[in-house]
Phi, psi and omega in degrees: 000157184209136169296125149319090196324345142283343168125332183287200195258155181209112150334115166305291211212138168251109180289104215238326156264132186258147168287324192302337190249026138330152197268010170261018195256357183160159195258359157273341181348296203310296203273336146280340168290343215255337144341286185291309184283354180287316180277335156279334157311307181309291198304337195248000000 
């Protein structure tokens, strides 16, 4: 993050691939990740 010359926050960088959660990290991986953000989705 970095300050704007107005003072709010301004994003740098996003990670949007992470290598750890590659499908060689476990062969359910996918369907758990897709699990989880599917129920933090309902939820927010």
């Amino acid at each position: 993050m970095l300050r704007h010359p107005d003072g709010s926050l301004l994003l740098m960088e996003l990670e949007l691939i992470e290598p750890y959660l590659y499908p060689e990290q476990g062969a359910r991986l996918g369907r758990l990740i897709a699990k989880a953000v599917k129920a933090r989705l309902k939820a927010a």
